[in-house]
C-alpha positions, 0 to 999 in steps of 0.5 A: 465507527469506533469499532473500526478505528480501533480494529485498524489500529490493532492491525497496525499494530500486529502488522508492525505497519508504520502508519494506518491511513495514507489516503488524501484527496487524490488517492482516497484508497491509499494506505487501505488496500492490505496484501492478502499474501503478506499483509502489507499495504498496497500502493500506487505504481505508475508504469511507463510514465516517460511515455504517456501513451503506454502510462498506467496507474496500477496498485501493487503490494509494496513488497512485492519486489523486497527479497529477505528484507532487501528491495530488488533493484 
């Protein structure tokens, strides 16, 4: 376990990621699942949550949408 605490941190680290460990009761995998293409973190996205028949809960790379630093809109 120690090893591994400390491969994380040094991940973080390299990454320049801001926090390591995101998970909770709810969403225990949060801040765990690494983007294989840029090496951010993954995170939980709902689609059409105004309609509950077409509501999804999806995990995605959180910068997915980011362009030259900057989140498209």
């Amino acid at each position: 376990m120690q090893l591994e605490m400390e491969r994380r941190r040094v991940f973080v680290e390299k990454h320049d990621l801001k926090r390591q460990d995101y998970s909770n009761d709810t969403n225990p995998i949060a801040g765990k699942l690494i983007c294989g293409e840029c090496g951010g973190l993954f995170g939980r996205k709902v689609w059409n949550s105004t309609n509950k028949m077409l509501r999804r809960v999806i995990w995605q790379c959180n910068h997915k949408y980011e362009e030259k630093g900057n989140p498209r809109m």
